[in-house]
Steps between C-alpha positions, in 0.01 A plus 500: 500500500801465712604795697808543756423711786701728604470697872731719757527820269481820679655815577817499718775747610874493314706264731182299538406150390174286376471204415310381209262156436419328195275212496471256247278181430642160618478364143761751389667565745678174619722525120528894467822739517310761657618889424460834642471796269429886561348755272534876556258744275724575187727214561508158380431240687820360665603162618609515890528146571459128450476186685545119383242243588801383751570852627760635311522829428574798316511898503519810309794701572266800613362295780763247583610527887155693602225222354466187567244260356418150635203288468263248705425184304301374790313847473530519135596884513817685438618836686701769424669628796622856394740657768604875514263646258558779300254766355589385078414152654134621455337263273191267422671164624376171268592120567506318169590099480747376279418145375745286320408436139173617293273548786328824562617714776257742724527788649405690832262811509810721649552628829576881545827557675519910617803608653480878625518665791 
């Protein structure tokens, strides 16, 4: 079964940053939007970002200016670069691809994201 990986969760100080990994087979990746999401206990799950196969992107309003996602097709991994974190930024953080038609998308274990101090 295909499985994105996710990695760089942790716990970090408000003001602080982390940058996240994701991971994903060659086979899918090379054709993928890849996406960021973040899930908070109670909440649904919510769509941060998304980036083309050519690197455009896109961002939710609540992390536009502080996030920044980019990916490595040589690497065949995406990152979310998340700047100035604040503590209702705490989340599990998932990758997810977005394919273009009928195929089936997959999904990262998560990443927890805690920001306290």
């Amino acid at each position: 079964q295909v499985q994105l990986v996710e990695s760089g969760g942790g716990l970090v100080q408000p003001g602080g940053s982390l940058r996240l990994s994701c991971l994903a087979p060659r086979s899918i990746f090379s054709i993928a939007a890849m996406k960021w999401y973040r899930q908070a206990p109670g909440n649904q799950r919510e769509l941060l970002a998304r980036i083309s196969p050519g690197g455009s992107t896109n961002y939710a309003d609540s992390v536009k200016g502080r996030f920044t996602i980019s990916r490595d097709n040589a690497e065949n991994t995406v990152y979310l670069q998340m700047n100035n974190l604040k503590p209702e930024d705490t989340a599990v953080y998932l990758c997810s691809t977005d394919r273009p038609g009928p195929l089936k998308d997959y999904w990262g274990q998560g990443t927890q994201v805690t920001v306290s101090s």
